[in-house]
ZAMARGU-4260 file (C-alpha; in steps of 0.2 Angstrom, whole numbers, plus 5000, padded with zeros to 4 digits):
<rodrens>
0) 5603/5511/5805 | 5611/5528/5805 | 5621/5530/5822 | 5611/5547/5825 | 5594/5535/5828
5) 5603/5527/5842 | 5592/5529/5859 | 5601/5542/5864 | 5592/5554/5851 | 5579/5560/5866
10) 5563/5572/5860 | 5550/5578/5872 | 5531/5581/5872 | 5524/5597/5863 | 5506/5589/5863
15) 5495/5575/5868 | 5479/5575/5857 | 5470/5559/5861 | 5479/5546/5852 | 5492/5560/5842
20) 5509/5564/5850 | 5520/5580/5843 | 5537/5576/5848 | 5552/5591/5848 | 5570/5586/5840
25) 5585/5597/5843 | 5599/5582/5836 | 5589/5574/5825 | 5571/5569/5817 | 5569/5552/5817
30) 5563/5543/5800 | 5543/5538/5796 | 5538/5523/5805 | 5552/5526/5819 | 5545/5518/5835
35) 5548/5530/5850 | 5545/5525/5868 | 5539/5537/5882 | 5537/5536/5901 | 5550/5521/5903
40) 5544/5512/5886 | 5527/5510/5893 | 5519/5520/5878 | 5524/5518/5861 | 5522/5528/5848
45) 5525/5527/5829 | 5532/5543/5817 | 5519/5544/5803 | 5523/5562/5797 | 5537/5574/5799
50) 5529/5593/5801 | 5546/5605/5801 | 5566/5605/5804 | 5560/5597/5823 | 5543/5592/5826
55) 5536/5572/5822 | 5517/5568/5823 | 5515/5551/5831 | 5501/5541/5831 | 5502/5531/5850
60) 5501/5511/5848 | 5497/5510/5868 | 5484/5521/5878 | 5492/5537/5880 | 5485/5540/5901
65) 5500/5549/5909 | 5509/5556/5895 | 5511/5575/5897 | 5519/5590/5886 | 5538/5588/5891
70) 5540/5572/5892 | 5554/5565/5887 | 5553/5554/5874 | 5568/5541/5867 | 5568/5536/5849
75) 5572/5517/5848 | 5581/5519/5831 | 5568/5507/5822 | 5551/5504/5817 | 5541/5492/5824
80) 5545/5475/5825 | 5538/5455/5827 | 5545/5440/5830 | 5549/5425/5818 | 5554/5408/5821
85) 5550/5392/5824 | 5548/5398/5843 | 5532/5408/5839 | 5524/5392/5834 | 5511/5388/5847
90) 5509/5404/5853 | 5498/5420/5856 | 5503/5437/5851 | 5501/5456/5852 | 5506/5468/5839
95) 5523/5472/5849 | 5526/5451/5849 | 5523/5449/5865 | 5518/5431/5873 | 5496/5435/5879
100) 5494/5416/5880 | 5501/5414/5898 | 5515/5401/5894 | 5530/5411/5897 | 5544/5424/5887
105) 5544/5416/5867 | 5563/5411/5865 | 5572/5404/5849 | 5567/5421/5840 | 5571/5434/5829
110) 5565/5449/5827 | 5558/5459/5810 | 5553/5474/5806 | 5535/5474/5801 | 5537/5486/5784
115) 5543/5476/5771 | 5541/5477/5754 | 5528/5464/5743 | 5541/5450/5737 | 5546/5457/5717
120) 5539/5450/5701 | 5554/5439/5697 | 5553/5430/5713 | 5532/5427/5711 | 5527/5411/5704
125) 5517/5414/5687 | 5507/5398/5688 | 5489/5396/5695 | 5487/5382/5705 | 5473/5377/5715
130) 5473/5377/5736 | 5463/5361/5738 | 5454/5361/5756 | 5448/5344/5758 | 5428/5353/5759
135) 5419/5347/5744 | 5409/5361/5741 | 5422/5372/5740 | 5435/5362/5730 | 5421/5358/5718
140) 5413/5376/5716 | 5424/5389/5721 | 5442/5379/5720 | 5453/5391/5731 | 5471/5399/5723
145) 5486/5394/5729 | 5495/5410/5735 | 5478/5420/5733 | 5464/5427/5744 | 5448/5421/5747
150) 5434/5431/5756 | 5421/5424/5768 | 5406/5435/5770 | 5395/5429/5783 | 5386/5434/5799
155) 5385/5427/5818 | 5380/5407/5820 | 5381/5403/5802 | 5399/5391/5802 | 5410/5404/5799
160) 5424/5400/5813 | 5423/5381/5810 | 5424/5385/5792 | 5439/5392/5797 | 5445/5381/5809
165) 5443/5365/5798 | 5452/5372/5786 | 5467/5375/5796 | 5464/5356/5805 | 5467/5350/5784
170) 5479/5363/5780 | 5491/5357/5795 | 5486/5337/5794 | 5488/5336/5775 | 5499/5349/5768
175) 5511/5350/5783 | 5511/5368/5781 | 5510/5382/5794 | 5492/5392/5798 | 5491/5411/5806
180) 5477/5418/5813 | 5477/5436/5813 | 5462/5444/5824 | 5460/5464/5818 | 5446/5470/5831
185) 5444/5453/5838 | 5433/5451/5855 | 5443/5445/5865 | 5429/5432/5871 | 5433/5426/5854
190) 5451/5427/5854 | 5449/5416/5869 | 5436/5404/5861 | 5448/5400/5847 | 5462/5396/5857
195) 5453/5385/5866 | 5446/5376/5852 | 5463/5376/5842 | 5470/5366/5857 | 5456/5354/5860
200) 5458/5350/5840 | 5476/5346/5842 | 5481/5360/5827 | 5490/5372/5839 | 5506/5366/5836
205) 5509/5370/5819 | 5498/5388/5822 | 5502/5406/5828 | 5489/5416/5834 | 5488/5437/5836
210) 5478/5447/5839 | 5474/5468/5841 | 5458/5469/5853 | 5444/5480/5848 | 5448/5490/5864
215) 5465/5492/5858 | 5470/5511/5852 | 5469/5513/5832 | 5487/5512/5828 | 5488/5494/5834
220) 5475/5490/5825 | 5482/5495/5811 | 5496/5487/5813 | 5492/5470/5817 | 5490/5464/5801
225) 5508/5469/5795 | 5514/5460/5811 | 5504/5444/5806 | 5510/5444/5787 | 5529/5447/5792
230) 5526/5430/5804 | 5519/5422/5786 | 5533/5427/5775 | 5547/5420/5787 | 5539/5402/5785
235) 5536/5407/5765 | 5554/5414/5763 | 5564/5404/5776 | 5557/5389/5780 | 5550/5386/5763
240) 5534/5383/5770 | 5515/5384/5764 | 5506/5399/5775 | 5488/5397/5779 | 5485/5416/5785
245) 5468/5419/5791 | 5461/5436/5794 | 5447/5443/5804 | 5441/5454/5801 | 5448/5465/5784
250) 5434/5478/5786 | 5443/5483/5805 | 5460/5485/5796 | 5453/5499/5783 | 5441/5504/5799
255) 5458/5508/5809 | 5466/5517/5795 | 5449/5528/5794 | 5454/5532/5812 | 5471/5535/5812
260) 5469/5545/5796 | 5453/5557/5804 | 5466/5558/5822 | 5482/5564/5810 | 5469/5579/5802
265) 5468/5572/5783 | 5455/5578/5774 | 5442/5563/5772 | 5437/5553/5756 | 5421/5549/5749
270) 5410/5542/5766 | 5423/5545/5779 | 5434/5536/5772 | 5453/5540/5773 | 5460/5546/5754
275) 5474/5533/5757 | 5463/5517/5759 | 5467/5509/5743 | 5485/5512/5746 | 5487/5506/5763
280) 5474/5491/5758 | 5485/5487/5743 | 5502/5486/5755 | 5496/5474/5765 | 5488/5463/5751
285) 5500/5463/5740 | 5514/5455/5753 | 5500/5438/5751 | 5509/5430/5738 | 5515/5414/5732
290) 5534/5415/5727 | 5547/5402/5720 | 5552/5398/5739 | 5531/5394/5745 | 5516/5403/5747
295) 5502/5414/5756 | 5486/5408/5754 | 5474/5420/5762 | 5455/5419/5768 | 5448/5435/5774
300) 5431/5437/5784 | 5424/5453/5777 | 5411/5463/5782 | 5400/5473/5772 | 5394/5489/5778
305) 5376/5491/5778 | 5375/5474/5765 | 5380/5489/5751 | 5394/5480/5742 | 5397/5497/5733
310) 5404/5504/5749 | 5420/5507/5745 | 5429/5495/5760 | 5420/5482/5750 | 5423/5489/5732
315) 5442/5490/5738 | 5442/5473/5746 | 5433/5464/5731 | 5446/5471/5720 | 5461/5460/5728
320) 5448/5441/5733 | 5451/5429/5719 | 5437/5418/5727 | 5419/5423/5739 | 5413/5410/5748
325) 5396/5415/5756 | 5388/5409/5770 | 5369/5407/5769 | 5360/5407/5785 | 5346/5399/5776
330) 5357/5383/5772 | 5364/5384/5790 | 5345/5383/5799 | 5340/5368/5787 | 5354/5359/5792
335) 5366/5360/5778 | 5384/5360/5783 | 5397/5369/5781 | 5381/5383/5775 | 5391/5389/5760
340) 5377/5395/5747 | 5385/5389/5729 | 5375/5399/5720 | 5381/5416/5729 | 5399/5410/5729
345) 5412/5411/5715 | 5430/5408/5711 | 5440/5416/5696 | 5451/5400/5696 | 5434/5390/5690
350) 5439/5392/5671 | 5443/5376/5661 | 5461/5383/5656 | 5465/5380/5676 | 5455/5369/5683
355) 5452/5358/5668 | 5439/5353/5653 | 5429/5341/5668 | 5429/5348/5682 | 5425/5365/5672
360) 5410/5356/5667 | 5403/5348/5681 | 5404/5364/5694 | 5393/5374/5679 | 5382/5358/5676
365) 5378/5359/5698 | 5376/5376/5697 | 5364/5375/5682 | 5354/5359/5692 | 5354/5370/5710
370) 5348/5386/5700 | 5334/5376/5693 | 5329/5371/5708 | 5329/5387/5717 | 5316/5393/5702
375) 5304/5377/5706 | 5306/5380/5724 | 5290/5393/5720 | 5281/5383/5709 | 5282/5367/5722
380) 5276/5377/5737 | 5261/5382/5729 | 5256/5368/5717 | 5266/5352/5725 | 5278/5340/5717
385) 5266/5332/5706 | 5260/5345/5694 | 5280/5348/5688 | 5283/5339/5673 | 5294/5322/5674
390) 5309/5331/5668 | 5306/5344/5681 | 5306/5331/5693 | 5323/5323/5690 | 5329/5340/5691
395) 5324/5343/5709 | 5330/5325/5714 | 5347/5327/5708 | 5348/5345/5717 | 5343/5339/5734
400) 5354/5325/5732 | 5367/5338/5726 | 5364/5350/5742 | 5364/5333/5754 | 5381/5327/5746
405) 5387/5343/5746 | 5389/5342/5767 | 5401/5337/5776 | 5405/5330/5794 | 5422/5338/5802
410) 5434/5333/5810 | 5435/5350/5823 | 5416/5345/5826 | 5416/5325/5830 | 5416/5331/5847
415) 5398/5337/5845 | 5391/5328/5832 | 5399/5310/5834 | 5401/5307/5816 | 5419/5306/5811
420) 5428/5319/5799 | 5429/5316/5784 | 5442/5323/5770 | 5438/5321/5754 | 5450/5324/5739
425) 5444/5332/5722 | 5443/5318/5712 | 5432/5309/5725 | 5420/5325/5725 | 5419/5326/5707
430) 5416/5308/5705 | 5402/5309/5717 | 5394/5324/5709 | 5394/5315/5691 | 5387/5299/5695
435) 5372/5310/5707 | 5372/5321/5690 | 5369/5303/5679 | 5355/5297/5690 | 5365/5282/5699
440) 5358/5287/5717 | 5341/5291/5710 | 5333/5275/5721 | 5344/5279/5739 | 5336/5289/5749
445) 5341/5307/5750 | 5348/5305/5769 | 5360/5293/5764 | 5369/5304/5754 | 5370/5317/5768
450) 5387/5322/5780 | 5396/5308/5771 | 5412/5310/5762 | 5416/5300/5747 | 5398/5296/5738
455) 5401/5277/5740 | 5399/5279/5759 | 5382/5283/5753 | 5381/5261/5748 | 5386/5258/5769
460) 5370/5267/5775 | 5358/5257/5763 | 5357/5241/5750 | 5357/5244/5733 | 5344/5245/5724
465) 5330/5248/5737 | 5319/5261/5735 | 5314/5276/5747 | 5296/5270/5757 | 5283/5279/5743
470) 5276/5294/5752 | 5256/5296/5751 | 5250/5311/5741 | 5249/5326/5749 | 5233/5339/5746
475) 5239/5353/5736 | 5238/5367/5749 | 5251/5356/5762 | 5260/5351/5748 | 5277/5365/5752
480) 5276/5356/5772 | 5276/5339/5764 | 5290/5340/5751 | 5302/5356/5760 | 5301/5348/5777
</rodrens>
């Protein structure tokens, strides 16, 4: 840094508009992104525009009660900056890197500025390769990228945060790599929920959690998630590390930048939006990569406005996923877990160039089976079982069968449900799903082939070769209770 940013360069107050400081020069103006501190550092406030020769608009990172026009304020000769190291490991975090987890100062650190460039095209790996979870469902249906961003849409008390959860329990146990959760208008009810979940799972060691609160002033909303990602790419860059970086949610990071973009006076974009969304969007997504040294892997919760998915927050967020996993409520209240709905959900890495010939194959062969299903589902509620054709029949067998081996029991829920967690590799799931597809299971019953793991648990919960108890006939009018209880 320039000697003339040193904190001696002192400005003071012209105006305090809510969230926006105007800060008079004499010496020197500091640069874009220069962090200032007023009223002895207890409000800190980031250069976003230059107006003349000696005026700075600010946008304040803190509340701003107290701050008053001729104030002075000292320039810190840098931009804002997190902490990295193995000492953050464990830990909870605001955007200025401090410790909110109660446990003491962090030491063994460094410190980095949170502005830092996407790694270059040389240095980015130019193979696909898939992320494999250990969740059948998704490794099957909507394999994951390695170095890529997934989304998860999915409303309140569907599995969304123990989605998440397990996949940071498999990504730590199995992959000994490194998970960050970054909160971007978190509650901190569920800030606080997590930790404690994380710790009672025994996967906060190997995690990093932080978090810019709801009631948190714009500007550290909006910088959260660049504090987060500089966290991810010292384990990436330094410790040649594979990054789990979870985010939630993407829609409060563009809702910030709506704010601090209305509170600066730009002229808004279509809907409100600020006219530099796809910009600042594109600077934080395009730093989750996966490089020669490791990789990013990214899944996002993302909120849709409305449910219009041409809003353009969704339009914008679509553009960067290379996987959506949906969460169906639906699947969630008959029991169905993790409630993914595979019909919904889609991955561009499920092409046969990446994921291979058979694998290709089966995922379209089970979305062809459960689609075929969901048309009879109609015709079965009104007529019953028995008036579809045979062929028809073996359809809707293999397709329950499908969605009951299609669950999972997890490890970040035994302590609820008592049934051990289960991971299951990709062959394992693909075997299972070929020899359900070839009518080897056709005689077990369907609930022996639900929340296990590999599909010859399935042999443990009955003898081979029985058959199911026949069921009497229903009447055609309480056929749907019969056959979709």
């Amino acid at each position: 840094m320039d000697n003339k940013n040193s904190p001696s360069n002192i400005g003071e107050v012209v105006s305090v508009q809510g969230s926006v400081i105007d800060i008079r020069f004499d010496n020197h103006l500091p640069p874009i992104y220069s962090l200032l501190h007023a009223r002895e550092g207890n409000i800190a406030i980031e250069v976003l525009a230059q107006l003349d020769a000696h005026r700075v608009r600010g946008i304040a990172l803190t509340p701003t009660q107290g701050l008053a026009r001729g104030m002075a304020v000292v320039d810190t000769g840098g931009a804002l900056k997190a902490p990295v190291g193995k000492g953050i490991l464990s830990r909870m975090f605001d955007v200025f890197g401090n410790a909110i987890d109660r446990e003491g100062d962090v030491s063994n650190v460094a410190w980095r500025t949170v502005h830092r460039a996407p790694p270059p095209l040389a240095r980015r790996s130019t193979k696909s390769e898939i992320f494999e979870t250990g969740i059948k469902v998704i490794d099957i249906l909507m394999p994951l990228e390695r170095g890529g961003k997934a989304g998860l849409f999915g409303g309140a008390g569907v599995g969304k945060t123990v989605l998440l959860t397990e996949m940071i329990h498999n990504m730590i146990g199995q992959q000994e790599g490194v998970s960050i959760f970054c909160g971007i208008g978190e509650r901190c009810r569920e800030g606080e929920e997590l930790y404690r979940e994380m710790n009672a799972a025994g996967v906060l060691p190997n995690m990093v959690m932080i978090f810019g609160q709801m009631n948190e002033p714009p500007g550290s909303r909006f910088r959260v998630g660049h504090a987060a990602l500089t966290m991810a790419e010292y384990f990436r860059d330094d410790e040649h590390r594979d990054v789990l970086l979870l985010i939630d949610n993407i829609f409060r990071f563009i809702q910030a930048g709506s704010e601090v973009s209305g509170l600066m006076g730009q002229m808004p974009s279509r809907l409100g939006y600020q006219p530099t969304m796809g910009t600042e969007l594109s600077g934080l997504e395009e730093r989750i990569a996966n490089t020669d040294t490791g990789a990013i892997t990214s899944i996002q919760a993302v909120y849709v406005p409305a449910d219009d998915f041409t809003d353009p927050a969704a339009v914008h967020t679509f553009s960067h996923l290379s996987a959506s996993i949906v969460l169906s409520r639906k699947r969630a209240s008959e029991g169905l877990y993790p409630a993914i709905d595979p019909l919904q959900s889609s991955s561009k890495m499920a092409t046969p160039g990446i994921v291979g010939d058979r694998h290709y194959r089966l995922a379209q062969k089970i979305r062809q089976t459960l689609a075929q299903y969901a048309e009879l589902k109609d015709v079965i509620a009104m007529l019953g079982l028995e008036q579809l054709s045979p062929e028809d029949r073996n359809v809707v067998a293999r397709a329950r069968r499908l969605e009951r081996f299609l669950t999972q029991p997890f490890f970040t829920t035994e302590q609820f449900t008592g049934l051990e967690g289960k991971l299951v590799s990709l062959e394992d799931g693909l075997d299972g799903c070929e020899r359900i597809l070839g009518d080897e299971f056709k005689n077990y019953p369907e609930k022996a082939l639900y929340m296990i793991g590999a599909v010859d648990e399935a042999k443990k919960k009955v003898k081979p070769g029985s058959k199911p108890k026949p069921k009497p006939k229903p009447e055609v009018e309480h056929a749907a209770d019969s056959h979709e209880s």
